[in-house]
N, CA, C and O atoms as a Tripos MOL2 file, in Angstrom:
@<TRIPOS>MOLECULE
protein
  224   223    56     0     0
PROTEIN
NO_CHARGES

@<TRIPOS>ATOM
      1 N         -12.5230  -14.1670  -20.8080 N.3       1 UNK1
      2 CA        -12.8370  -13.8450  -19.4360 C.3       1 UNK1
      3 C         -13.5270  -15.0350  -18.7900 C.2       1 UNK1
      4 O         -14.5590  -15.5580  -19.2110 O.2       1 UNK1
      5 N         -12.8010  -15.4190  -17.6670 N.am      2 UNK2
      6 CA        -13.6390  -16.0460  -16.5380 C.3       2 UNK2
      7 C         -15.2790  -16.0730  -16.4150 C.2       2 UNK2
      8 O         -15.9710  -15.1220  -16.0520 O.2       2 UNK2
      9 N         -15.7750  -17.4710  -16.8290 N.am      3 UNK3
     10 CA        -17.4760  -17.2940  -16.2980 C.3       3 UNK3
     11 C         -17.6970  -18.2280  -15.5420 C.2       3 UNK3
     12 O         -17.5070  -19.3910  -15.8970 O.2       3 UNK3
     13 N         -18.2810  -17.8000  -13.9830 N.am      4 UNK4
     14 CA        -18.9090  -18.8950  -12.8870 C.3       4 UNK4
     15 C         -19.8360  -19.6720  -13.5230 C.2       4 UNK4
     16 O         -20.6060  -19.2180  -14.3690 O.2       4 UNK4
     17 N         -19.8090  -21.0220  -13.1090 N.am      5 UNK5
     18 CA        -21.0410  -21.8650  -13.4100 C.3       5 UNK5
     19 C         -22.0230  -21.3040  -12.7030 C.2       5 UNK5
     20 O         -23.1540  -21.4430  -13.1690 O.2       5 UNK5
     21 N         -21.8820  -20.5910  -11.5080 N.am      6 UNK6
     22 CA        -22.9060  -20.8390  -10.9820 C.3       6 UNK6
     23 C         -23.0140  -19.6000   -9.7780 C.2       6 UNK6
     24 O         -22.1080  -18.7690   -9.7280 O.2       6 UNK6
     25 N         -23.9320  -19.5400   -9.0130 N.am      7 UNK7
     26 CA        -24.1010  -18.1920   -8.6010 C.3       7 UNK7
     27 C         -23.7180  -18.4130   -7.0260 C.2       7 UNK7
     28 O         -24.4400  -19.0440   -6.2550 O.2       7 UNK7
     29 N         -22.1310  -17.6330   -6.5550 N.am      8 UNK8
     30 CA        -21.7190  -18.1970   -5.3540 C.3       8 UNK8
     31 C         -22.7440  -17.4800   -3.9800 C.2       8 UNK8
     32 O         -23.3960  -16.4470   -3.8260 O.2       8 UNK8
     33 N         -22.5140  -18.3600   -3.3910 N.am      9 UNK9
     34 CA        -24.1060  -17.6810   -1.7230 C.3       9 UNK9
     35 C         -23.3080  -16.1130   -0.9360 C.2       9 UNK9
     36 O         -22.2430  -15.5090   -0.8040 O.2       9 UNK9
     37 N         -23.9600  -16.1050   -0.7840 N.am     10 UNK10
     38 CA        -23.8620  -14.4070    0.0820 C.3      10 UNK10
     39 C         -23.1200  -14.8770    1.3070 C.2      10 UNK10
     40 O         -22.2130  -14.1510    1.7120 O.2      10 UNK10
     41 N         -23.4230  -16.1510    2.0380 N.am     11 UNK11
     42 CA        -22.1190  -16.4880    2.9820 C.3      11 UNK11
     43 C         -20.8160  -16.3900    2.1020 C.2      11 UNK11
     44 O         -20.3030  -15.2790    1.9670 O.2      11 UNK11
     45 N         -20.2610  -17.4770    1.5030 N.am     12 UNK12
     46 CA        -19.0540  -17.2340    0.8240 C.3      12 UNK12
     47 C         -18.7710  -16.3930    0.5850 C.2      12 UNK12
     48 O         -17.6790  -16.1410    1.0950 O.2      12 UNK12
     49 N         -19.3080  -15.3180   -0.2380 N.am     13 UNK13
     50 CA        -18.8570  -13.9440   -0.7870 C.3      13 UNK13
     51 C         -18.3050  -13.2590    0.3420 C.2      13 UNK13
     52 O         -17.1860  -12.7600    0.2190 O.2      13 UNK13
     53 N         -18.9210  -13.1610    1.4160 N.am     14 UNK14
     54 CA        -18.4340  -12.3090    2.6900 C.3      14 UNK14
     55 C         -17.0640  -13.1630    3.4930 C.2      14 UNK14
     56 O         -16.0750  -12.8270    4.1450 O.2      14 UNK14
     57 N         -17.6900  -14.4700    2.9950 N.am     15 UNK15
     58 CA        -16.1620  -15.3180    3.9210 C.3      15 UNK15
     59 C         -14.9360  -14.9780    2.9120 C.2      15 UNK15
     60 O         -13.7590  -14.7820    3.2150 O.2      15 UNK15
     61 N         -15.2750  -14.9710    2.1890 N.am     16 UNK16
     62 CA        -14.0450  -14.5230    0.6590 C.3      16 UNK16
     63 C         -13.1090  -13.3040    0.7160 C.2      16 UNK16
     64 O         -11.8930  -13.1620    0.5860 O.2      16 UNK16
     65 N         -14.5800  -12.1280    1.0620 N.am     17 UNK17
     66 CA        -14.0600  -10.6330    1.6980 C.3      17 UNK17
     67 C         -13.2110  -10.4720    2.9530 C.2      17 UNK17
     68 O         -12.1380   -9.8690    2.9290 O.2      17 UNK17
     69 N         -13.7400  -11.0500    4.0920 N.am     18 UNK18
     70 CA        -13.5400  -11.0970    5.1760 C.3      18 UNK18
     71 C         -11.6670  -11.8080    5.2980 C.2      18 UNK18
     72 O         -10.8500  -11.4410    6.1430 O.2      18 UNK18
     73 N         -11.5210  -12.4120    4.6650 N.am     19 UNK19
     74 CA         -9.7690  -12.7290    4.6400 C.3      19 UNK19
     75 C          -8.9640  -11.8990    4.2760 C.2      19 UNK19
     76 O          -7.8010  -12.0050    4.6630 O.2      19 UNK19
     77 N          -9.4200  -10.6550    3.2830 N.am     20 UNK20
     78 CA         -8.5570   -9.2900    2.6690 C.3      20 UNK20
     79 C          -8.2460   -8.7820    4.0630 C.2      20 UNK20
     80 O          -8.9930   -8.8000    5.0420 O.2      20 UNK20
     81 N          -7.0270   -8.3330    3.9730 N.am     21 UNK21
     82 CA         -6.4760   -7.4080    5.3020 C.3      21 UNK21
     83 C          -5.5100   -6.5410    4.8030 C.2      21 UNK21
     84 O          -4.4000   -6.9850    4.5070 O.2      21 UNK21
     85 N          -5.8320   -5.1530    4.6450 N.am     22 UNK22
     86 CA         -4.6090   -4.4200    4.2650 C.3      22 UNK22
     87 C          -3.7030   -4.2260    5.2140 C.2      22 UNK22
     88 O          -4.0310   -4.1610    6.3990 O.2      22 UNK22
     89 N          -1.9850   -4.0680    4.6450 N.am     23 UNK23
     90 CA         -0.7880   -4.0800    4.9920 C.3      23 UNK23
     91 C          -0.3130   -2.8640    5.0550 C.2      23 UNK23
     92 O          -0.6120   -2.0140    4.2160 O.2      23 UNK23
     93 N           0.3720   -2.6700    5.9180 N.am     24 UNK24
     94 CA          0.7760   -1.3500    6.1350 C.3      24 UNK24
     95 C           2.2030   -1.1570    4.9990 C.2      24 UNK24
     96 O           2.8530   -2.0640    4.4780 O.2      24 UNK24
     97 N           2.3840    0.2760    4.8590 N.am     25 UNK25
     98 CA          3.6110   -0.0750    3.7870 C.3      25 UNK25
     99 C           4.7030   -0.0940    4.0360 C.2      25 UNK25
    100 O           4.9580    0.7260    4.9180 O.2      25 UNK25
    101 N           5.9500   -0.9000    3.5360 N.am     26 UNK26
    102 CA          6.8450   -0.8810    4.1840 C.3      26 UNK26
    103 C           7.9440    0.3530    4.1780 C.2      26 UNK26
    104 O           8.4990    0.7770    3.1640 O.2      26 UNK26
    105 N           8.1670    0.9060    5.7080 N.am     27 UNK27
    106 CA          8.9640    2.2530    5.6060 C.3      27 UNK27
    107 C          10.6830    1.8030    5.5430 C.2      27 UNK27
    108 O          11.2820    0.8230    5.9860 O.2      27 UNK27
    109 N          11.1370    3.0290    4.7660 N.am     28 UNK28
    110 CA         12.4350    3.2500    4.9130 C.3      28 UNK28
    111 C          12.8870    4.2900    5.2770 C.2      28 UNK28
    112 O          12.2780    5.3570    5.1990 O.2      28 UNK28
    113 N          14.2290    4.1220    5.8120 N.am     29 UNK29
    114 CA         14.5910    5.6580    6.0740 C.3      29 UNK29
    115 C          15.4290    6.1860    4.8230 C.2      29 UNK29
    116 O          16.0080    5.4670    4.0080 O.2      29 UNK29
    117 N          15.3910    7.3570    4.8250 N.am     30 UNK30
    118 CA         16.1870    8.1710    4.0010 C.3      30 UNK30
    119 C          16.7690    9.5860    4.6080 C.2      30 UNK30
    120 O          16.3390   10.1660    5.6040 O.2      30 UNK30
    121 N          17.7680    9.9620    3.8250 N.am     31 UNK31
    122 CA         18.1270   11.4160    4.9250 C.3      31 UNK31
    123 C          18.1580   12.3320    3.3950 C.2      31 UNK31
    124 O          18.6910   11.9060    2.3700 O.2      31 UNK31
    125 N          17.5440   13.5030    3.5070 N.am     32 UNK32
    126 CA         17.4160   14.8470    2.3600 C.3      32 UNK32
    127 C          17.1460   15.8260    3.2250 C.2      32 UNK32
    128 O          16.0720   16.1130    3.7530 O.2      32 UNK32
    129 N          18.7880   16.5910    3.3890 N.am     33 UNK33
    130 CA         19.2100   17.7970    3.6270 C.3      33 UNK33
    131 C          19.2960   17.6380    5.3160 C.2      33 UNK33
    132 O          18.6240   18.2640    6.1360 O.2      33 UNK33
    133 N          20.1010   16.8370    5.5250 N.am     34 UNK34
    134 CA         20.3570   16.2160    6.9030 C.3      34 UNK34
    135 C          19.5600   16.0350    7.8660 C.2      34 UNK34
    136 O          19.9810   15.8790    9.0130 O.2      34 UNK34
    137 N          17.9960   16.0220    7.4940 N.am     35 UNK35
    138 CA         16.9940   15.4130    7.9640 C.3      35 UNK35
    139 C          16.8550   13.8190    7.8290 C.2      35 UNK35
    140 O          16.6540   13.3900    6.6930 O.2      35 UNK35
    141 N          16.9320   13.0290    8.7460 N.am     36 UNK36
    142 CA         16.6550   11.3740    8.5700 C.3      36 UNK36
    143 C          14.9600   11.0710    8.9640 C.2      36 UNK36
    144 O          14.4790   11.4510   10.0320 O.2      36 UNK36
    145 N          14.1040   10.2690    7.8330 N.am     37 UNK37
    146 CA         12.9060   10.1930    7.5490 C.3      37 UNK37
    147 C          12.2010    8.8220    7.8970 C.2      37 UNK37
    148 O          13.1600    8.0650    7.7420 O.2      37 UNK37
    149 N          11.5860    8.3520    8.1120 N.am     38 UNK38
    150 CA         11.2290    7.0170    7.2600 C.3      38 UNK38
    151 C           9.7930    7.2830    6.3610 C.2      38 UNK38
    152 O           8.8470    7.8950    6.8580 O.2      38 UNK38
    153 N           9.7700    6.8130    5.1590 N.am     39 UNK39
    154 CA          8.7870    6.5730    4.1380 C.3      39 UNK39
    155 C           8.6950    5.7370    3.0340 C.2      39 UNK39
    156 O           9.7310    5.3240    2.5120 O.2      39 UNK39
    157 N           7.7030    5.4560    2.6440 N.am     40 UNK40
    158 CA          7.4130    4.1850    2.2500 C.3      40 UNK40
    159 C           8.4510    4.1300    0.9840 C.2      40 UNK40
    160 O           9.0810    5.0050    0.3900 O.2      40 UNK40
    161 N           8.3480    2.7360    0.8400 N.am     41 UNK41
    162 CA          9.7580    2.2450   -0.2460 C.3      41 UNK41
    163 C           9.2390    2.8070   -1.5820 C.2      41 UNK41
    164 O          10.0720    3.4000   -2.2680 O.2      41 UNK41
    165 N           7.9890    2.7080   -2.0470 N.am     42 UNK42
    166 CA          7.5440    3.3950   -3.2850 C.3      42 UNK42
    167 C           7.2990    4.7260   -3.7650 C.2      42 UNK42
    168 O           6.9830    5.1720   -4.8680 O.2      42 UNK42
    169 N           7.5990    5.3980   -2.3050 N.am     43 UNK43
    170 CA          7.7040    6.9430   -2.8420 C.3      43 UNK43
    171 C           8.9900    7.6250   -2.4340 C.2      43 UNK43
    172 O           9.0790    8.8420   -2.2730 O.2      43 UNK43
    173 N          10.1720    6.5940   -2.2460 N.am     44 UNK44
    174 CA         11.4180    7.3440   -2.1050 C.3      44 UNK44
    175 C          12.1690    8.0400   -3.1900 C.2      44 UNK44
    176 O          13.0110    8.8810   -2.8780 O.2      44 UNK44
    177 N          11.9490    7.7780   -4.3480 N.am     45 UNK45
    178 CA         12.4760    8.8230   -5.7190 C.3      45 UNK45
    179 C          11.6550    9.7290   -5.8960 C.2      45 UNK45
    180 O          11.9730   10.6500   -6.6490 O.2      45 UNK45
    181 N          10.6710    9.7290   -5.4070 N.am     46 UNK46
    182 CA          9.9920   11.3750   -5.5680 C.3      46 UNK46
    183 C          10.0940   11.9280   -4.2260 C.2      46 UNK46
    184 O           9.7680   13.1010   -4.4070 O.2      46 UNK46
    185 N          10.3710   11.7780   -2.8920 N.am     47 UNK47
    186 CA         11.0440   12.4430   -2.1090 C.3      47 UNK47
    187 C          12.2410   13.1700   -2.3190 C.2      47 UNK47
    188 O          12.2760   14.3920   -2.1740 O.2      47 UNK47
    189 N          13.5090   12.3030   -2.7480 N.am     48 UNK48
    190 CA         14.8340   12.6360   -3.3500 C.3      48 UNK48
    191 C          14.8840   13.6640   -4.1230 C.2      48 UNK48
    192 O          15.8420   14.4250   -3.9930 O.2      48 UNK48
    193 N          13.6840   13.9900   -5.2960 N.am     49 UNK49
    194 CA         13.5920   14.8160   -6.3140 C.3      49 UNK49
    195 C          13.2900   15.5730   -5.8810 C.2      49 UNK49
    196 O          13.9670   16.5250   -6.2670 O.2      49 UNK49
    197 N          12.7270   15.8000   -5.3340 N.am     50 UNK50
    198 CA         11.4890   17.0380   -4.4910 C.3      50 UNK50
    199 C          10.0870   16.7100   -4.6290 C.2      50 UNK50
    200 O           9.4590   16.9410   -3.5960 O.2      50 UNK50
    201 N           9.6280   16.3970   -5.2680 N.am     51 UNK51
    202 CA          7.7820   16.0460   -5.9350 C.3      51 UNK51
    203 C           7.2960   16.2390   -4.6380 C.2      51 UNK51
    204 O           6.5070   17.1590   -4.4200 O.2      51 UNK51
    205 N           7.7340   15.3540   -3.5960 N.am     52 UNK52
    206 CA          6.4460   15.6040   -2.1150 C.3      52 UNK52
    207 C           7.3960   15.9940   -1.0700 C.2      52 UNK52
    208 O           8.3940   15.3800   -0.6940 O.2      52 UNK52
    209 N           6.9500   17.0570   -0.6820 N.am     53 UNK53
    210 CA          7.7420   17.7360    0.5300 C.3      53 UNK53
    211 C           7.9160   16.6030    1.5980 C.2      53 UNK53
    212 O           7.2410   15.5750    1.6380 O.2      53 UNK53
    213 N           9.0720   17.0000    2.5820 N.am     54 UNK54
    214 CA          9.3080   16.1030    3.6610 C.3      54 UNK54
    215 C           7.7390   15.8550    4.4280 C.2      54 UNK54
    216 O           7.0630   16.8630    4.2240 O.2      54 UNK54
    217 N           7.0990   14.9920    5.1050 N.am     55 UNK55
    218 CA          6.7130   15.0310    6.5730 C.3      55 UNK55
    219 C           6.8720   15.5470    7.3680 C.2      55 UNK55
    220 O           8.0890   15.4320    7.5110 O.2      55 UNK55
    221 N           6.4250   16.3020    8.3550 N.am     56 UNK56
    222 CA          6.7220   17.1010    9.1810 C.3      56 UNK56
    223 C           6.6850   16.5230   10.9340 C.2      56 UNK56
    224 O           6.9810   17.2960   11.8450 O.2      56 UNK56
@<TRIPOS>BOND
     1     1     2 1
     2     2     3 1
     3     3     4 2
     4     3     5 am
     5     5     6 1
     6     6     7 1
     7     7     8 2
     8     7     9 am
     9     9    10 1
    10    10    11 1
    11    11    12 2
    12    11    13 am
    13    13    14 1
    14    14    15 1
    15    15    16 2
    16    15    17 am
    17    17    18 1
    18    18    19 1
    19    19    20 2
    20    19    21 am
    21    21    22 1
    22    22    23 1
    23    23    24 2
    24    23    25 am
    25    25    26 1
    26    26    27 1
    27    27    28 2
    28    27    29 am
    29    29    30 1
    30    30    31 1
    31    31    32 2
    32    31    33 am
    33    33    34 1
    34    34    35 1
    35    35    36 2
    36    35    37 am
    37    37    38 1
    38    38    39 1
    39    39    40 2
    40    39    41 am
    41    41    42 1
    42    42    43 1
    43    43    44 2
    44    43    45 am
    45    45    46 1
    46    46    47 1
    47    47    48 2
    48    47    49 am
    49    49    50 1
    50    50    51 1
    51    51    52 2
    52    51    53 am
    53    53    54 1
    54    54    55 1
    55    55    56 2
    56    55    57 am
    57    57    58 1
    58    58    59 1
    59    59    60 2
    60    59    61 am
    61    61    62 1
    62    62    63 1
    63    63    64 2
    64    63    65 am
    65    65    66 1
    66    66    67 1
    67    67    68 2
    68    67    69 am
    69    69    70 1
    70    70    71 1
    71    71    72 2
    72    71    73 am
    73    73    74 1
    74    74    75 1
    75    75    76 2
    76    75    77 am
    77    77    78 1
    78    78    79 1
    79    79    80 2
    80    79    81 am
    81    81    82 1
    82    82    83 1
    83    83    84 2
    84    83    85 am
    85    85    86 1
    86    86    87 1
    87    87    88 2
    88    87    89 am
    89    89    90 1
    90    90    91 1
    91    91    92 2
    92    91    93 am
    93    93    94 1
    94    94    95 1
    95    95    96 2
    96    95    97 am
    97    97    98 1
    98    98    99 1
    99    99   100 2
   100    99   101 am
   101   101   102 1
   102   102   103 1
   103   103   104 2
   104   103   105 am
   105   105   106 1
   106   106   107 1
   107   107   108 2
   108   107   109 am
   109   109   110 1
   110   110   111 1
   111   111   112 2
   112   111   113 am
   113   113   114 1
   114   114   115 1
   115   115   116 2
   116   115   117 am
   117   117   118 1
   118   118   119 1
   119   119   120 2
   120   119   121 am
   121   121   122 1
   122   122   123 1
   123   123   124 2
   124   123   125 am
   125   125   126 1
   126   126   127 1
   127   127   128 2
   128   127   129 am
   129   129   130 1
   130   130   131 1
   131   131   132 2
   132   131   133 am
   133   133   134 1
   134   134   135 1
   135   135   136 2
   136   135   137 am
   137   137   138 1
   138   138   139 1
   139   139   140 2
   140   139   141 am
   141   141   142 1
   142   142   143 1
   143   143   144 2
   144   143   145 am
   145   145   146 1
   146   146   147 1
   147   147   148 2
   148   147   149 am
   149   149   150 1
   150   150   151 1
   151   151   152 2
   152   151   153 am
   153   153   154 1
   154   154   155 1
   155   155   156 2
   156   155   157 am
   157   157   158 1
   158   158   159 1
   159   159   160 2
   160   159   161 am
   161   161   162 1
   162   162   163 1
   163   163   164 2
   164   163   165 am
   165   165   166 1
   166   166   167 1
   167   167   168 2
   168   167   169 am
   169   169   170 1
   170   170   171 1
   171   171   172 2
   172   171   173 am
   173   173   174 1
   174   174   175 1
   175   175   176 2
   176   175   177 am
   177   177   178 1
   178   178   179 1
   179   179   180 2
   180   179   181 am
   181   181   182 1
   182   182   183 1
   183   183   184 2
   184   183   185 am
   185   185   186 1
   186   186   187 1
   187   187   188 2
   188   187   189 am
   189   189   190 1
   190   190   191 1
   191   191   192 2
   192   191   193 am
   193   193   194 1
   194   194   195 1
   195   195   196 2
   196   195   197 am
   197   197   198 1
   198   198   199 1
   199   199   200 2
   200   199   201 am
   201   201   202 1
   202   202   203 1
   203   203   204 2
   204   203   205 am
   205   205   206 1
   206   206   207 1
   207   207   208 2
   208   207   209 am
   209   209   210 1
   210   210   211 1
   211   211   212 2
   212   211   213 am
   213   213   214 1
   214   214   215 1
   215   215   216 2
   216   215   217 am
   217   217   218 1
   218   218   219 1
   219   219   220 2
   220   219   221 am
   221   221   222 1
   222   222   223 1
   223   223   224 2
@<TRIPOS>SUBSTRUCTURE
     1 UNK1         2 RESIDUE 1 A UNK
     2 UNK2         6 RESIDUE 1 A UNK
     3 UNK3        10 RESIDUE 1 A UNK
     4 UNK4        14 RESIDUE 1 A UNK
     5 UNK5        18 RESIDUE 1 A UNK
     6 UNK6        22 RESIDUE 1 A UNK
     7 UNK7        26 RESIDUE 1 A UNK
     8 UNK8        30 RESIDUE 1 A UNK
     9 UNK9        34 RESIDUE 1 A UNK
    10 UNK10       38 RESIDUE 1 A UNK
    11 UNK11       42 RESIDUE 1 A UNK
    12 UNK12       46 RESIDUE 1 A UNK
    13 UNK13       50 RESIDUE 1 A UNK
    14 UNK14       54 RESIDUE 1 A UNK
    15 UNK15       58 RESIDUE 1 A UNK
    16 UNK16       62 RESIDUE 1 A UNK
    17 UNK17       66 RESIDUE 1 A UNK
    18 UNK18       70 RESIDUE 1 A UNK
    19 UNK19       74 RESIDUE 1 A UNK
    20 UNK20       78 RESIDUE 1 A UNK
    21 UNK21       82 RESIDUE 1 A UNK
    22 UNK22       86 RESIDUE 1 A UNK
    23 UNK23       90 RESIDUE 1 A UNK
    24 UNK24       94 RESIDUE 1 A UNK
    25 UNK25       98 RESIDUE 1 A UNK
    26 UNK26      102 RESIDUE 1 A UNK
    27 UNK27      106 RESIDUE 1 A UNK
    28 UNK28      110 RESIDUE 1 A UNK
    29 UNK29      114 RESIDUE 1 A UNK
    30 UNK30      118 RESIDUE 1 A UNK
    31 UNK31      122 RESIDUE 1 A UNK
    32 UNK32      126 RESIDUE 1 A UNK
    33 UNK33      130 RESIDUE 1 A UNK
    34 UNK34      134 RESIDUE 1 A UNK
    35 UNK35      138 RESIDUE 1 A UNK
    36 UNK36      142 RESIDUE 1 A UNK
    37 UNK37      146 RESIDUE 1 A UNK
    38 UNK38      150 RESIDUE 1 A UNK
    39 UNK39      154 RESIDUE 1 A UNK
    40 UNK40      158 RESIDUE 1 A UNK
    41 UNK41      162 RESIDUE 1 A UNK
    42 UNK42      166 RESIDUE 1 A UNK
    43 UNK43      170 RESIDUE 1 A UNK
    44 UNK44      174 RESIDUE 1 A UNK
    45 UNK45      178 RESIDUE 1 A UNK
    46 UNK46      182 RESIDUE 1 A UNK
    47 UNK47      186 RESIDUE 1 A UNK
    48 UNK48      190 RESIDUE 1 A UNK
    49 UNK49      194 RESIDUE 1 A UNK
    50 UNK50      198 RESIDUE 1 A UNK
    51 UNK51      202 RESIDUE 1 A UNK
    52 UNK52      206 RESIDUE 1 A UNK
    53 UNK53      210 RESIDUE 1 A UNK
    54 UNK54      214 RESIDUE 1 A UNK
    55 UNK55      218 RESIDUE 1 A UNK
    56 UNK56      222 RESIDUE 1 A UNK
């Protein structure tokens, strides 16, 4: 495991944080039971299956 030499300042740490920006996820459409959807690309096989009901 990774060890800092040294102990980084409380500015940096926040300038470090401050660049994270969450992304929205990317939607797709899909159609189940002649409804057309859009939802995210990582939960389209458990839509298909049934696991999470449509959106309403």
């Amino acid at each position: 495991m990774a060890v800092p030499k040294r102990k980084t300042s409380r500015a940096n740490t926040r300038h470090r944080r401050a660049q994270w920006k969450a992304q929205r996820p990317d939607l797709v459409p899909i159609e189940i039971a002649g409804r057309r959807t859009l939802v995210p690309r990582s939960l389209v096989r458990a839509y298909q299956r049934g696991l999470i009901p449509l959106p309403d």
